[in-house]
C-alpha positions as CSV (number, residue, x, y, z in Angstrom):
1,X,-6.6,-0.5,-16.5
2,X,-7.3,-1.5,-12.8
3,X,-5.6,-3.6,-10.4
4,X,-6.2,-6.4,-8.2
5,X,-6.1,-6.1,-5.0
6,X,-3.8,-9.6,-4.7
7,X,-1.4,-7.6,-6.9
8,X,-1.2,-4.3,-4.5
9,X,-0.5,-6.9,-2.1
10,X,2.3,-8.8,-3.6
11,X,4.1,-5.8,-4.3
12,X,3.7,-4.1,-0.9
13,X,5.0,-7.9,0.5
14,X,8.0,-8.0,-1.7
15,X,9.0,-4.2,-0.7
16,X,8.0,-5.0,3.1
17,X,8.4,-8.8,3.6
18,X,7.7,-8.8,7.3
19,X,4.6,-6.4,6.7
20,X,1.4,-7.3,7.8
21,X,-1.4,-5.9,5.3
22,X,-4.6,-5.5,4.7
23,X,-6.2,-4.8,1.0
24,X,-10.2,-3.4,1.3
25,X,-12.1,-2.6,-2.4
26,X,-13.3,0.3,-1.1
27,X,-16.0,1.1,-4.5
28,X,-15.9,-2.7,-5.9
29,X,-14.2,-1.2,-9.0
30,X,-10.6,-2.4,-8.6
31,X,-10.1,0.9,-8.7
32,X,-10.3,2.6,-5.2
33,X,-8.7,1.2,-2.2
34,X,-7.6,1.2,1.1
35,X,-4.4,-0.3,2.5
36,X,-3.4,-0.7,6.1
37,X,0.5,-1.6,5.9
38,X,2.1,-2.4,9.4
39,X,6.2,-3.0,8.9
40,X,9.2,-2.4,11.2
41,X,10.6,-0.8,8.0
42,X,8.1,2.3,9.2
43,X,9.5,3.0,12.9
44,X,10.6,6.0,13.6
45,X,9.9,7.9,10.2
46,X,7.3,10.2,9.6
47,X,3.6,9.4,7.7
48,X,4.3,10.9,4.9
49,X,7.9,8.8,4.2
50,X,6.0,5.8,5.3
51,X,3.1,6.7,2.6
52,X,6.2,7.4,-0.3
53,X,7.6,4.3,0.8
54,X,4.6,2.5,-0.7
55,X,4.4,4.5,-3.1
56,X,7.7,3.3,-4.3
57,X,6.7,-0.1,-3.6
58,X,3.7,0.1,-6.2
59,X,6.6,1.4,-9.2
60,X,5.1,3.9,-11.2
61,X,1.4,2.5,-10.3
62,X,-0.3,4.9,-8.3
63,X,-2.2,7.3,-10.5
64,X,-2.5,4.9,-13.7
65,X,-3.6,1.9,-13.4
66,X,-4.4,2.7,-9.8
67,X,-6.5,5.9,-9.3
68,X,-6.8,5.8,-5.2
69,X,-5.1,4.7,-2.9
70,X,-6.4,5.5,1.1
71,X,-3.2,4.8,3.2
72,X,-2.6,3.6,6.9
73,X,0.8,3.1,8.0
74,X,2.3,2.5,10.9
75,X,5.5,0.5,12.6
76,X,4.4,-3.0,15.1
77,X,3.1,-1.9,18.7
């Protein structure tokens, strides 16, 4: 079962409400995606506790009904 990308986003703007995010269909399958997440929520930790954060912002997601997932994270500028 594949995901929409309007539902990556509502779930990556209820764990990150001040994120700015960006959702690309990266094989038009609703299957493979990319996802650029910008939040404060991110400064001063390291990419990979920035990537489990959305990770636990998808709950349980990642790797069933959504098979990849190409992350960019990062805190404002």
């Amino acid at each position: 079962m594949a995901m929409q990308a309007s539902e990556i986003e509502a779930l990556l703007k209820a764990a990150f409400p001040d994120a700015l995010i960006k959702i690309e269909d990266l094989a038009g399958d609703n299957d493979h995606y990319a996802a650029y997440v910008v939040s404060e929520a991110f400064r001063g930790l390291t990419r990979v506790r920035q990537h489990q954060m959305v990770y636990a912002a998808l709950q349980g997601r990642m790797g069933n009904a959504l098979h990849a997932l190409a992350l960019q994270t990062s805190a404002p500028e």
